[in-house]
Wavefront OBJ file of the C-alpha trace (Angstrom):
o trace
v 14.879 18.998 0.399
v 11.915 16.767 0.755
v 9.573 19.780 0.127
v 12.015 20.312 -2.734
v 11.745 16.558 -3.812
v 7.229 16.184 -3.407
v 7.080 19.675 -5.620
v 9.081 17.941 -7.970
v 6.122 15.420 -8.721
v 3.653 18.142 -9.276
v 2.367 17.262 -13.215
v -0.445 16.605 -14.661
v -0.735 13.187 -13.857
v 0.072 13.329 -9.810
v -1.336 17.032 -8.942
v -5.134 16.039 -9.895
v -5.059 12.724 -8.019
v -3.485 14.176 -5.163
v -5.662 17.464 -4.769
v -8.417 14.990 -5.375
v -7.268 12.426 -1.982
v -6.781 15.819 -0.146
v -10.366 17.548 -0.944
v -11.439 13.417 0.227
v -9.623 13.739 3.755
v -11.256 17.177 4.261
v -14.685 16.528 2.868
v -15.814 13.009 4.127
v -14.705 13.898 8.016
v -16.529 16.911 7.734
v -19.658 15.396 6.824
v -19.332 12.907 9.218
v -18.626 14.763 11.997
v -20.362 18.299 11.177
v -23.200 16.918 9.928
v -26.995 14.989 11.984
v -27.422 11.583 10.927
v -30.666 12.717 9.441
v -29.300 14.923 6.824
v -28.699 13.538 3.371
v -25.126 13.706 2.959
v -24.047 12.390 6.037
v -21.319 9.784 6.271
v -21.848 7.285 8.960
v -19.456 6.111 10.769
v -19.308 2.384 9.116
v -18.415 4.060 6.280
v -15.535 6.207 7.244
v -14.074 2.988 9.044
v -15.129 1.430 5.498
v -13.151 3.416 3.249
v -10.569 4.274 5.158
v -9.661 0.580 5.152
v -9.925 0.702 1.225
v -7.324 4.550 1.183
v -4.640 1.614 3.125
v -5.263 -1.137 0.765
v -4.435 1.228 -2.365
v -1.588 2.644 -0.721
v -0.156 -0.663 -0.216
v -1.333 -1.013 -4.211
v 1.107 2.027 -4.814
v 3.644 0.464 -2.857
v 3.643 -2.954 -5.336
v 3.319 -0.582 -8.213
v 6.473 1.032 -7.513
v 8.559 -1.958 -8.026
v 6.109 -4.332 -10.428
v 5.239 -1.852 -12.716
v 7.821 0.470 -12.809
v 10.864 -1.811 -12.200
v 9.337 -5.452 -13.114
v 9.879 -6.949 -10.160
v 6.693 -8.590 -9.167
v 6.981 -9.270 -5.316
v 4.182 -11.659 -3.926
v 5.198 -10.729 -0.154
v 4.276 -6.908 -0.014
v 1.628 -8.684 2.516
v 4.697 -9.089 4.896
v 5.923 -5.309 4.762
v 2.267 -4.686 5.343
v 1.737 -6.818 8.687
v 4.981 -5.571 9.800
v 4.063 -2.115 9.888
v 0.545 -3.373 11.308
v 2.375 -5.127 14.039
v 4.599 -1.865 14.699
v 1.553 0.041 16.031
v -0.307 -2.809 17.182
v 2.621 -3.020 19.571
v 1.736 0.929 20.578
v -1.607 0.512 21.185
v -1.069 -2.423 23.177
v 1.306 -0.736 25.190
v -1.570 1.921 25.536
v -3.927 -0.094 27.266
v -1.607 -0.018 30.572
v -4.057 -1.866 33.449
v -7.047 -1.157 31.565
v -7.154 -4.792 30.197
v -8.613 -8.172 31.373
v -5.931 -8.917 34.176
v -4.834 -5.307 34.991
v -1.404 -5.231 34.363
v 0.474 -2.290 33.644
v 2.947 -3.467 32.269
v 2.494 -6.723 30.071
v -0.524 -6.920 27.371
v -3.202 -9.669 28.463
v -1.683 -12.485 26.671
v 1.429 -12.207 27.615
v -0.329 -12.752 31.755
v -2.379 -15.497 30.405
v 0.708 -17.182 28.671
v 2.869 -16.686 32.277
v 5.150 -14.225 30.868
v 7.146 -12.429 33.794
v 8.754 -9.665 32.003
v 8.258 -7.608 28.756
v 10.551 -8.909 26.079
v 13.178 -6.681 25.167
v 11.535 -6.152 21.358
v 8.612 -4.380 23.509
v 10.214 -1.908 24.491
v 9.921 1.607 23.565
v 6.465 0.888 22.399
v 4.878 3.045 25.105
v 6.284 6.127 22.930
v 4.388 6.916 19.632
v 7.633 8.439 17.954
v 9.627 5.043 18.356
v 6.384 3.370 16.662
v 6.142 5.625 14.449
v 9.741 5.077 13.068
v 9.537 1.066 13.957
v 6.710 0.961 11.423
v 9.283 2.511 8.649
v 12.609 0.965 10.221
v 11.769 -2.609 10.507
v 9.860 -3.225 6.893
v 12.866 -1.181 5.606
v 15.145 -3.242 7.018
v 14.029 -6.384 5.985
v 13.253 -5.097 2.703
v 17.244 -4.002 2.209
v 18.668 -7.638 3.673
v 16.308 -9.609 1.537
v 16.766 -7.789 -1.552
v 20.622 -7.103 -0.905
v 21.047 -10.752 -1.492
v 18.408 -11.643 -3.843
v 19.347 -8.707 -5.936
v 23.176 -9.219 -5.763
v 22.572 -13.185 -6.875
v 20.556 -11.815 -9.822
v 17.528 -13.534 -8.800
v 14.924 -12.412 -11.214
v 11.492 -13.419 -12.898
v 9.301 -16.182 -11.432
v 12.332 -17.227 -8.833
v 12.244 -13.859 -7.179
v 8.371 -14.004 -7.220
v 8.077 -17.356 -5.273
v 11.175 -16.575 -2.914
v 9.221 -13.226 -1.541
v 5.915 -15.637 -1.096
v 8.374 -17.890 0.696
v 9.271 -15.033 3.108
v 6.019 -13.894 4.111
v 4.720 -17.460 4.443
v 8.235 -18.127 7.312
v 6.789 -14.735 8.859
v 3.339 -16.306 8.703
v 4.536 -19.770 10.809
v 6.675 -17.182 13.006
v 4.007 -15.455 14.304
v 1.719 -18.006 14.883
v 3.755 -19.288 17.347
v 3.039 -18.437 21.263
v 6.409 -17.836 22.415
v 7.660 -15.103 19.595
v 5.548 -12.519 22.025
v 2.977 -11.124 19.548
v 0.206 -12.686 20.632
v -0.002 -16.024 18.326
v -2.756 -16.718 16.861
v -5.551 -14.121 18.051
v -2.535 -11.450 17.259
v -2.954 -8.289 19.030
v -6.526 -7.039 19.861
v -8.867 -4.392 22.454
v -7.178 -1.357 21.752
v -7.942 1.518 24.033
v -6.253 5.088 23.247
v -3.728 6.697 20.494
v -2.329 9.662 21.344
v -4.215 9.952 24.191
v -7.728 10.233 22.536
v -10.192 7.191 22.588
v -9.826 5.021 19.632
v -13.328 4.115 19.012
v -14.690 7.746 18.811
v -16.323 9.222 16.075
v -13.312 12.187 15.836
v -10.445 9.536 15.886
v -11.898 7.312 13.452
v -12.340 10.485 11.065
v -8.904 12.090 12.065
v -7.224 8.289 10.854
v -9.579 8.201 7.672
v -7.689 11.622 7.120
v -4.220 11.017 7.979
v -5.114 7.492 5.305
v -6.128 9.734 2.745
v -2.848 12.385 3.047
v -0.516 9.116 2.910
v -1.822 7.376 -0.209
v -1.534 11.250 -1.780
v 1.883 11.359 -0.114
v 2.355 8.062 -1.546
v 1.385 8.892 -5.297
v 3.645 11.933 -5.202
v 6.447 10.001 -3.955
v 6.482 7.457 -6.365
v 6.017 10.098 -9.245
v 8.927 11.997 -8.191
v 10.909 8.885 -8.289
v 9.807 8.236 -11.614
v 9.833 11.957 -13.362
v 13.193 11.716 -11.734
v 16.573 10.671 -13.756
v 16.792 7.479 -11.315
v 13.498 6.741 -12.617
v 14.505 6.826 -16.193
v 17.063 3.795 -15.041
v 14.438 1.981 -13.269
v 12.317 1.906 -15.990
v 15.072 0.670 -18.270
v 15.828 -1.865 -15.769
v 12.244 -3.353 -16.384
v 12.367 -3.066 -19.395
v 16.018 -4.240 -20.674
v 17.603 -5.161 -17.534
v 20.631 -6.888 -19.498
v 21.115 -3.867 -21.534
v 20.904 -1.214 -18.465
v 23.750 -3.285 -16.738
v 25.664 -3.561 -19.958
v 25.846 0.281 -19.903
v 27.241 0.712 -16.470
v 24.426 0.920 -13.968
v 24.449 -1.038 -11.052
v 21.363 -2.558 -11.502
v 20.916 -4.282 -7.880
v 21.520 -1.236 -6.402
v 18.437 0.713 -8.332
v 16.542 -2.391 -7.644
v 17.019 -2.541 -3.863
v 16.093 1.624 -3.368
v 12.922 0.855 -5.118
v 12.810 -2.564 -3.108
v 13.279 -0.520 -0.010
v 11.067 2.513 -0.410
v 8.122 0.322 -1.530
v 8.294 -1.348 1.375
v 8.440 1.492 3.401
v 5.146 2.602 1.943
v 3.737 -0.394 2.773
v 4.649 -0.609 6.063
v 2.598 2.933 6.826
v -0.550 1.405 5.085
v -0.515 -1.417 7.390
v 0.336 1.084 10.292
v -2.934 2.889 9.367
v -5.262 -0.657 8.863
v -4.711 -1.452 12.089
v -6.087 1.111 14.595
v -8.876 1.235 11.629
v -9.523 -2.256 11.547
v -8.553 -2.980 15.476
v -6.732 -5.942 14.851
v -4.060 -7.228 13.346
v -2.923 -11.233 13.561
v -0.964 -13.540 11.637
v -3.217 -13.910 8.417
v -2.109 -10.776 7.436
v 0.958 -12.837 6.642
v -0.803 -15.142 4.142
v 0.406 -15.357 1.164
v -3.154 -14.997 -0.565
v -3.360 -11.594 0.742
v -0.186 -10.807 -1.158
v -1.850 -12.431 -4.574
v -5.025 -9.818 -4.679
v -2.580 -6.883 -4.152
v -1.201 -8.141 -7.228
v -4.773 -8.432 -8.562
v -5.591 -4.943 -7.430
v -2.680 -3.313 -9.466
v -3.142 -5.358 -12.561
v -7.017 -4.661 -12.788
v -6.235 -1.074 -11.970
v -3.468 -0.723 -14.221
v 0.282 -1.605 -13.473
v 2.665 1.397 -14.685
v 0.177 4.257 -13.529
v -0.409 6.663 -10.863
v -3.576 6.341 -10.744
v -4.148 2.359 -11.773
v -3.391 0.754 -8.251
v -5.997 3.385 -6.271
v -8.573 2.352 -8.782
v -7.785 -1.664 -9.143
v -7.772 -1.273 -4.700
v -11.273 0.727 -5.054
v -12.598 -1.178 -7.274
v -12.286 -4.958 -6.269
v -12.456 -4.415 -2.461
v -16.042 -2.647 -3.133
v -16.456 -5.937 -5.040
v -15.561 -7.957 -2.100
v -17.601 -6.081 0.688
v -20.353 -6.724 -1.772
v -20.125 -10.328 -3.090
v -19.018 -11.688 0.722
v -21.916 -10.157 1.880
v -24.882 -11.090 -0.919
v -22.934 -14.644 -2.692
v -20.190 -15.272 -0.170
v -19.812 -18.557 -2.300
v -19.215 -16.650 -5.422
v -16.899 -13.915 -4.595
v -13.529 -16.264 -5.519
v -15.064 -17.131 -8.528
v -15.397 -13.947 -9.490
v -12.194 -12.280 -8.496
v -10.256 -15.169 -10.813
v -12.370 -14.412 -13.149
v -11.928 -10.927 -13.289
v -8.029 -11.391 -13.044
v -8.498 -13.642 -16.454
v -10.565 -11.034 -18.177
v -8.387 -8.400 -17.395
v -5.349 -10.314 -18.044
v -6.831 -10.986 -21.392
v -8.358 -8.396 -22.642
v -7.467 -5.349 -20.885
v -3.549 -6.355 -20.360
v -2.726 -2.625 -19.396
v -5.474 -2.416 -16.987
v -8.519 -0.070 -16.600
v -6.793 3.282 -16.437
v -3.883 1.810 -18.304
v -6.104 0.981 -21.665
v -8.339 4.424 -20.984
v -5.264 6.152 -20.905
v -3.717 4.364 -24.057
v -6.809 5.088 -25.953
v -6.634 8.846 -25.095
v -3.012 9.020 -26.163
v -4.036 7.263 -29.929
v -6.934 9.486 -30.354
v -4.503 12.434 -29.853
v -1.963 11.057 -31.805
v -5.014 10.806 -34.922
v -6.360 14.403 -34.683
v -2.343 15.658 -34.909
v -2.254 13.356 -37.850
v -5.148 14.432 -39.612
v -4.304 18.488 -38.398
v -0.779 17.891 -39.910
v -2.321 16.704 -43.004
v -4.773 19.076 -43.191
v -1.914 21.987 -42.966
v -2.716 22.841 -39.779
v -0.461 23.265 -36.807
v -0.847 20.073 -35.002
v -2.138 20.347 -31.121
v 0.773 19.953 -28.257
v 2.326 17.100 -28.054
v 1.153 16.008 -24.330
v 3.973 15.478 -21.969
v 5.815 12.014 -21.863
v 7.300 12.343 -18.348
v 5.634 9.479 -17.435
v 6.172 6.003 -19.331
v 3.514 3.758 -20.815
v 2.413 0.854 -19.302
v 4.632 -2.060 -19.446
v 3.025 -4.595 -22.198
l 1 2 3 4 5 6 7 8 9 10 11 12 13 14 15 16 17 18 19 20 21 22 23 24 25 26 27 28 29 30 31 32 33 34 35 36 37 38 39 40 41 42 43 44 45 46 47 48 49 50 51 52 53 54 55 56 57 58 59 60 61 62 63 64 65 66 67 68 69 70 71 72 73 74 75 76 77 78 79 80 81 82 83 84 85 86 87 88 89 90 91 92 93 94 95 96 97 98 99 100 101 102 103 104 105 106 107 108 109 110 111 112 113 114 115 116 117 118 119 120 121 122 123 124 125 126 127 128 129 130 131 132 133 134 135 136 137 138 139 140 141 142 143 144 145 146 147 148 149 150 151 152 153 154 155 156 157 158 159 160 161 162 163 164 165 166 167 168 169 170 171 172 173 174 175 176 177 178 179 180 181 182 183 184 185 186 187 188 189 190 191 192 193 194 195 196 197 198 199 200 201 202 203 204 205 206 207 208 209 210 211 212 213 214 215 216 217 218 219 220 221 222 223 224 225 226 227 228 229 230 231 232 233 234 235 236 237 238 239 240 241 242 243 244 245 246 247 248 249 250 251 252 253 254 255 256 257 258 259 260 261 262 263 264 265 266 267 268 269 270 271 272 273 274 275 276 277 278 279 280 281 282 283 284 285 286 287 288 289 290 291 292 293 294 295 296 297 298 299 300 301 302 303 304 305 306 307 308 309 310 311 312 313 314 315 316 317 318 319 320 321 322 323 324 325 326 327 328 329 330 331 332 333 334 335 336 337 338 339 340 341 342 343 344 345 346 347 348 349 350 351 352 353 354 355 356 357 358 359 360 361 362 363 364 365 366 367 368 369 370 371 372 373 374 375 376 377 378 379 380 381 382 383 384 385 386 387 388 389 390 391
């Protein structure tokens, strides 16, 4: 059924970006791991750590895109979903350290021995076992993804409301965690991994197999959210953005299309952050911050809102920007990342690959002008499966 559900997707929009994240997963390991240092096309290690941040970020851009651009609901807490799923597998490779850390306990991470904890909270466990993380990291974004939008959904909260009551939910996560005695480790968060799955997380072959499994999800990611929109659910969802009124008018139950976007985003989001983390090797409570939510927003609007391929470039794009600016005009780089939301925001409103690919269509549209004019049989109509950027 799934199988059934990813061919589905297969068009000419989705099939070149995913071959394209595929042939990345294969190639970049391969060169880092097959190949000397000295040789030319070599891809240090930095690099793969690097970018295989960046593959996370613009999956979490696909997971916003789902429900901003093709349902309108523009969330400023996808950082929260995010965290979550970071904390999910932080949890697991805590648990994997065993008495390998500072104080040599088996049982309880450092912290919780420095903070005179005497038993592992209940929350904790099952986090020894990669499975249960592996389905906390979908289950508990999911889940507070359906309670939040069940109500907010049901009460018709829309627009600019909705919008500051999701930055009001990751900011009460952000205060939560900072605190000592909710068990995740405060303020320093959860640090010094060891192992996953056995194999030493720092090695050159983990950090490549994790740039890899990064790559396959944001492809995974694009397919999923083009089946859902190629799909006849996403012909509602799209109506629901744009004529909401009139969609409910007709009979749909508009909270309920909302909250399976609502709930799937977040889902995706949760397995971006679950990737960051043993990438990264830390995860605390800024990931909470409500900031962090904002550039996701940024990264799908300068990419293009309303596309496949928009949110991978818009992440790309302005995270390259920010490993360069914080490192050569640290001063600068906020500057330029409001400045480059204004530009885009006023002069490219449908984003990069939304205005290429809006130029494209009214060239084609000319030429079959000009070939029906000219008696000619007018090219193929390309296909409309998926919709045009929302203006």
């Amino acid at each position: 059924m799934m199988a059934r559900f990813l061919l589905g997707a297969l068009d000419r929009r989705a099939t070149p970006i995913a071959l394209v994240l595929l042939v990345v997963a294969v190639l970049v390991p391969v060169a880092h791991l097959g190949l000397p240092a000295s040789h030319p096309l070599h891809v240090p290690t930095y690099i793969v750590a690097l970018v295989g941040k960046y593959l996370c970020y613009a999956l979490l851009a696909v997971a916003l895109n789902l429900v901003w651009g093709y349902c309108g609901i523009l969330s400023l807490g996808h950082g929260a979903f995010f965290a979550l799923g970071g904390y999910a597998m932080g949890m697991y490779l805590m648990r994997q350290i065993g008495s390998r850390g500072v104080y040599g306990n088996p049982t309880l991470p450092d912290f919780m021995v420095f903070l005179n904890w005497k038993s592992l909270p209940w929350y904790w466990h099952g986090f020894d076992q990669f499975w249960f993380a592996a389905l906390m990291v979908l289950l508990v974004p999911g889940l507070l993804a359906f309670v939040f939008g069940w109500f907010a959904f049901r009460s018709r909260v829309t627009g600019v409301y909705l919008s500051i009551i999701t930055q009001a939910l990751t900011y009460a996560l952000l205060l939560a965690f900072f605190r000592n005695d909710m068990g995740f480790g405060g303020n320093n968060g959860l640090t010094d991994f060891k192992d996953m799955l056995g194999f030493n997380i720092q090695s050159s072959t983990t950090r490549s197999a994790l740039f890899a499994a990064s790559a396959i999800a944001l492809a995974l990611g694009v397919l999923i959210t083009s089946a859902i929109v190629r799909s006849k659910f996403g012909k509602v969802l799209i109506a629901v953005r744009d004529a909401e009124s009139r969609t409910r008018f007709l009979g749909y139950r508009v909270e309920h299309v909302k909250l399976f976007a609502f709930v799937v985003s977040a889902c995706m989001a949760g397995v971006a952050g679950a990737l960051y983390v043993p990438q990264v090797g830390i995860i605390n409570p800024s990931e909470f911050a409500p900031a962090n939510s904002i550039e996701v927003v940024i990264w799908t609007a300068v990419g293009g809102r309303a596309t496949l391929a928009g949110p991978i470039v818009g992440a790309l794009l302005v995270n390259g920007m920010k490993t360069w600016f914080t490192g050569a005009l640290p001063e600068a780089w906020l500057f330029v990342l409001g400045g480059l939301f204004v530009a885009v925001t006023l002069f490219l409103p449908r984003g990069i690959v939304g205005t290429l690919a809006h130029g494209w269509n009214a060239l084609a549209e000319r030429r079959r002008a000009a070939a029906a004019e000219g008696g000619r049989d007018p090219e193929p109509k390309p296909s409309d499966l998926e919709p045009a950027p929302a203006e």
